[in-house]
TORMI-914394 format. One line per 2 residues: for each residue z, y, x of C-alpha. Coordinates in nm, 3 decimals, always signed. Layout:
BEGIN
Z Y X  ...;
***
This chain:
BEGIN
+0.000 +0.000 +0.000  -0.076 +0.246 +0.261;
-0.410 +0.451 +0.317  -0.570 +0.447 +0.602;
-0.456 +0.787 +0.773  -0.122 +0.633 +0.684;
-0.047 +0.818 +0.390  +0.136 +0.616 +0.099;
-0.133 +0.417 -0.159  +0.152 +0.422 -0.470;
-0.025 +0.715 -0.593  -0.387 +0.685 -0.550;
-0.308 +0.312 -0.669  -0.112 +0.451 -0.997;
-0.353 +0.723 -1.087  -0.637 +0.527 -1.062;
-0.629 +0.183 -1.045  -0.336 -0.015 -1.176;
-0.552 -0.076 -1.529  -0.572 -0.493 -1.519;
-0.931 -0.397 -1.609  -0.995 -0.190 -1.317;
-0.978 -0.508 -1.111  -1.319 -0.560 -1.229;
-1.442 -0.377 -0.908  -1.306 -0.648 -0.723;
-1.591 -0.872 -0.782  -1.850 -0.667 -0.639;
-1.947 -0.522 -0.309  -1.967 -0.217 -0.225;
-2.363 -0.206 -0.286  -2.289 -0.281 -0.661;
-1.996 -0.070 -0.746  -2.174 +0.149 -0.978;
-2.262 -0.158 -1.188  -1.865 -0.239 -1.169;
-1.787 +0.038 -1.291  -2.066 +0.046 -1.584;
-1.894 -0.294 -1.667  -1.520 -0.166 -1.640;
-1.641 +0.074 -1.858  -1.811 -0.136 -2.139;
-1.507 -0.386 -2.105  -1.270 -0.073 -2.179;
-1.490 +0.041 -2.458  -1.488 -0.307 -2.628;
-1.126 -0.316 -2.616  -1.087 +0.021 -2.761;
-1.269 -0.106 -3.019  -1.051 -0.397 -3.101;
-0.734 -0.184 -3.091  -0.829 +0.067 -3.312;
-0.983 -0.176 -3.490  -0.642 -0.402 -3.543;
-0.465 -0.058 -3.614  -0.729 +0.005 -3.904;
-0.683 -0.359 -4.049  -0.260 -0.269 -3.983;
-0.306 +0.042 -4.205  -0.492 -0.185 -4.491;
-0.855 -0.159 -4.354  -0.957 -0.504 -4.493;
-1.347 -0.470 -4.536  -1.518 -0.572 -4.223;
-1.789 -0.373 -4.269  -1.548 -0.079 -4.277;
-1.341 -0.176 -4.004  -1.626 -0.226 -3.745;
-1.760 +0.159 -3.841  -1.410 +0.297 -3.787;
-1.366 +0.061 -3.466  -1.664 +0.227 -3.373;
-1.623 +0.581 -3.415  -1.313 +0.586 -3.212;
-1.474 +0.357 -2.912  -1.739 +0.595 -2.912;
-1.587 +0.916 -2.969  -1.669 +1.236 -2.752;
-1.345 +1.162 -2.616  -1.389 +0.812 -2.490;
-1.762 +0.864 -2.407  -1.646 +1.147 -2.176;
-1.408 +0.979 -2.044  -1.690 +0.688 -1.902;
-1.684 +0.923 -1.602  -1.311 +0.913 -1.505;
-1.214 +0.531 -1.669  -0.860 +0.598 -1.552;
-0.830 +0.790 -1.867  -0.970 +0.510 -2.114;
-0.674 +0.335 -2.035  -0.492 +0.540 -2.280;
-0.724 +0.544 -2.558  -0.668 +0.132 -2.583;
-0.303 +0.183 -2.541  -0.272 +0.420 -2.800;
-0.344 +0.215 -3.105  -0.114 -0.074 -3.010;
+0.186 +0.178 -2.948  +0.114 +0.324 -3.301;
+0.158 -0.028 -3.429  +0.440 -0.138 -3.251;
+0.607 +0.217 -3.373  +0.535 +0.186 -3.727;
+0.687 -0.175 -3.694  +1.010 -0.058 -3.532;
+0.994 +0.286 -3.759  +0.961 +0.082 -4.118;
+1.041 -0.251 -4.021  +1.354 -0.422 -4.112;
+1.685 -0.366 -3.964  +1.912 -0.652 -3.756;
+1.736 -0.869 -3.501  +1.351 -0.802 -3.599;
+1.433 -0.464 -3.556  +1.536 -0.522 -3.220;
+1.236 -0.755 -3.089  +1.030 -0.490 -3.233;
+1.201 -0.178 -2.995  +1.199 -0.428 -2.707;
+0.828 -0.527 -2.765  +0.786 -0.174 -2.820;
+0.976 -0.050 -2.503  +0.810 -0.295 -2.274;
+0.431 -0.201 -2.360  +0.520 +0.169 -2.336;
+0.638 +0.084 -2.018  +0.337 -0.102 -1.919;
+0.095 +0.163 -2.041  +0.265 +0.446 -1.814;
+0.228 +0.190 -1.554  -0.149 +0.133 -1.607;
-0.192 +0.511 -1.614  +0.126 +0.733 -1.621;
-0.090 +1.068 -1.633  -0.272 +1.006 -1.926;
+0.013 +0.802 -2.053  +0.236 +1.110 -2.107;
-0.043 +1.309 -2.369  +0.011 +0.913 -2.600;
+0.411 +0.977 -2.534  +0.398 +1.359 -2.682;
+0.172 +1.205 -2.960  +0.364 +0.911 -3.030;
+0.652 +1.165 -3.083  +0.480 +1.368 -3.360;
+0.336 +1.019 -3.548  +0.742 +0.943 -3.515;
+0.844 +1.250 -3.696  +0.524 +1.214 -3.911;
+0.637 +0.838 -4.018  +0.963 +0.926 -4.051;
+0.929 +1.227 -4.274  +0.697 +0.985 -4.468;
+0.945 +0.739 -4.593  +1.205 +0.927 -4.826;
+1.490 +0.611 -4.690  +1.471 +0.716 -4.355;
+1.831 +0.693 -4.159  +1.905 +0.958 -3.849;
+1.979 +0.610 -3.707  +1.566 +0.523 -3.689;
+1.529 +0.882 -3.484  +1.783 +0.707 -3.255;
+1.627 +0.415 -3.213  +1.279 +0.539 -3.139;
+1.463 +0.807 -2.869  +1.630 +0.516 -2.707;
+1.314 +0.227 -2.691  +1.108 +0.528 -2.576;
+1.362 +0.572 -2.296  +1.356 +0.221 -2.264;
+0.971 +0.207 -2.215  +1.054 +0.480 -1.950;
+1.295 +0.304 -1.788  +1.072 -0.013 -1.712;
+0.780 +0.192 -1.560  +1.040 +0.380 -1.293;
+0.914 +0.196 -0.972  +0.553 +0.312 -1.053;
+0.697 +0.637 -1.132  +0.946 +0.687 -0.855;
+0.651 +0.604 -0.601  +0.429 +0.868 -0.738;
+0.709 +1.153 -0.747  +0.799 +1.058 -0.340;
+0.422 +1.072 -0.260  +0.374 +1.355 -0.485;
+0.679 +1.573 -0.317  +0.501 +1.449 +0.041;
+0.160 +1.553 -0.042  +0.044 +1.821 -0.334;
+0.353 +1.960 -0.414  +0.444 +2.013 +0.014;
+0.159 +2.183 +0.078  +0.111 +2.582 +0.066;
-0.118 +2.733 -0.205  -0.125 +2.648 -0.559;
+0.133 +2.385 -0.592  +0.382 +2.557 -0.354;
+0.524 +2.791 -0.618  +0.528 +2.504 -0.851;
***
């Protein structure tokens, strides 16, 4: 995990390639890494398309027909088509509908011991989403906070004790992804934010 002036790799690593996807690339010299990444990129945008597509059926999409054209609309939004250039950030967009699930689960799900495999399962892919891509990650945690208040606000039986619980698994989530994070902050505080100019005042 070093580079090859010696610098620290944790960073470069966690920004940009820690996706399980990204390990695509490995297959390929270095000849054919633009078809790699054309194929990391169509593998991404498939499973984009499945999320969103099992978040539709979640949320009562049942006709197939439907389904697929929603599915579609979101895999091939301006967002994830402009993202085909920097893949890092597709990461997120597959991430995203799977975390709404698992929330709405924990949020309006039962209370006892479901309601407690649900906030772990919950926790442990928030965790593994900021570890596939903690910079992107962070725009899904400020949106998974607003669908929070927006689910709970929904449901006229909600307890300040569901609040709790999504504060705490979301700390949980954060919790799990602290090695990756803890790397990038000691490279970051040795490289950007060290240096004079625009991240010195920062």
């Amino acid at each position: 995990f070093q580079g090859s002036l010696g610098t620290l790799y944790m960073g470069t690593y966690a920004y940009y390639l820690a996706s399980p996807i990204s390990f695509i690339t490995c297959l390929f010299d270095a000849e054919h890494l633009p078809d790699a990444i054309w194929l990391m990129d169509m593998v991404k945008a498939g499973v984009i398309g499945a999320a969103f597509s099992a978040f539709a059926f979640f949320r009562g999409v049942r006709k197939p027909f439907i389904n697929v054209v929603l599915s579609m609309c979101y895999a091939l939004s301006s967002a994830a088509v402009t993202f085909f250039i920097l893949p890092m950030y597709l990461n997120a967009m597959y991430m995203l509908p799977i975390l709404c699930i698992l929330l709405e689960k924990l949020i309006k799900g039962e209370q006892g011991r479901k309601s407690v495999k649900n906030g772990i399962t919950y926790s442990v892919v928030l965790g593994i989403g900021i570890m596939i891509h903690y910079y992107s990650m962070y725009m899904v945690c400020i949106f998974l906070a607003m669908y929070a208040v927006y689910l709970l606000t929904e449901d006229e039986r909600t307890l300040i004790s569901k609040y709790l619980e999504f504060i705490l698994y979301s700390l949980g989530g954060v919790v799990l992804s602290l090695p990756m994070l803890i790397s990038v902050i000691r490279e970051l505080l040795k490289g950007k934010v060290s240096d004079a100019g625009v991240y010195s005042t920062g």
